[in-house]
C-alpha positions in Angstrom: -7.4 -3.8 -7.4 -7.3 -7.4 -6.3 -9.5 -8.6 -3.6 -8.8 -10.5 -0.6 -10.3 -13.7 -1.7 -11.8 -15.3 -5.0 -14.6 -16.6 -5.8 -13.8 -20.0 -5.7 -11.9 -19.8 -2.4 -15.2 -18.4 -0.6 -17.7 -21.4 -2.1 -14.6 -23.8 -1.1 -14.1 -22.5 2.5 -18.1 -22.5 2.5 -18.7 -25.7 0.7 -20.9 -24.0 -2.1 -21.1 -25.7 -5.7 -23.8 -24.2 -7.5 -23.2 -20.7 -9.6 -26.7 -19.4 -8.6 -25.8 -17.0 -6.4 -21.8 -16.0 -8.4 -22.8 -12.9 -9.2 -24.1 -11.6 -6.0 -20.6 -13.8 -3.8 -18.4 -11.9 -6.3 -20.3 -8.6 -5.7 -19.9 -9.0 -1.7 -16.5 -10.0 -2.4 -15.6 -6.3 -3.8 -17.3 -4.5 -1.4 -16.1 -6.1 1.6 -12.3 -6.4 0.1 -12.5 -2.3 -0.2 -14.7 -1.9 3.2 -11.0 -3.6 5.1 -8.7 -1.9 2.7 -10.2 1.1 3.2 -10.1 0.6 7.0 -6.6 -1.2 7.1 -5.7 2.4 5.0 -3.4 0.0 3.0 -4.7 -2.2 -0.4 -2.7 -5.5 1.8 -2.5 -7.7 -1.4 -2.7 -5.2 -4.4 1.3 -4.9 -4.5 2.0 -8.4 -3.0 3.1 -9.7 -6.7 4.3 -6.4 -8.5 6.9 -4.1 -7.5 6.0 0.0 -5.7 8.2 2.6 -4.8 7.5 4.5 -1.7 9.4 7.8 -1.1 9.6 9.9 2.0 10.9 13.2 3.1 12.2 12.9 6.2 13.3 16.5 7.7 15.4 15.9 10.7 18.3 13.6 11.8 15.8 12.6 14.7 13.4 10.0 12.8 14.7 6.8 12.9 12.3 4.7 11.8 9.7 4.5 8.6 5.9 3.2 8.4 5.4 1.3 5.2 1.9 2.6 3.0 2.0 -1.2 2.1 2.0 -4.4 3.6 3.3 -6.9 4.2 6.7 -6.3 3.0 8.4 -9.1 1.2 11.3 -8.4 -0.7 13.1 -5.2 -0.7 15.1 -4.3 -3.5 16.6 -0.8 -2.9 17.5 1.9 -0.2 18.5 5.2 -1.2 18.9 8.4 -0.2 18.4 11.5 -2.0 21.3 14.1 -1.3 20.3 17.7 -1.4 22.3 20.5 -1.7 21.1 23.1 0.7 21.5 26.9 0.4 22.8 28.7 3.0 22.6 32.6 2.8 23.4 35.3 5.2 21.6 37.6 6.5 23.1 40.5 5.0 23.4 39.1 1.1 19.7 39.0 0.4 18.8 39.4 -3.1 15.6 41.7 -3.7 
């Protein structure tokens, strides 16, 4: 899983140079990038440059609108929907 920032953009942001303390930055880096995707309940940059597939099952005619696992949404490629053939049996022809 990617993290939210590199290496090099922290010690930029914080005007660092040395590589003393890499090791221990790039440590902090992982934990803290898992702490917020972990609390956000979405990976936020994981899928940002390769493509995922979310599915749904939606029951009812009554839903009319979807929450992404992922975000932020930039392209979408697709929209389908699966057509099921359902059963219908009466009552009285029950197979035992």
């Amino acid at each position: 899983m990617a993290d939210l920032v590199t290496l090099q953009q922290y010690k930029d942001f914080n005007g660092l140079e040395s590589v003393k303390n890499d090791a221990r930055i790039n440590a902090i880096i992982d934990n803290v990038s898992q702490l917020v995707k972990n609390y956000c309940g979405s990976s936020i940059i994981d899928y940002a440059t390769s493509a995922k597939t979310e599915f749904f099952n939606i029951k009812d005619d009554l839903v009319d609108t979807i929450i992404l696992e992922e975000s932020p949404l930039i392209t979408v490629t697709s929209v389908q929907e699966r057509i099921t053939i359902r059963r219908i049996c009466h009552p009285n022809h029950r197979k035992f």
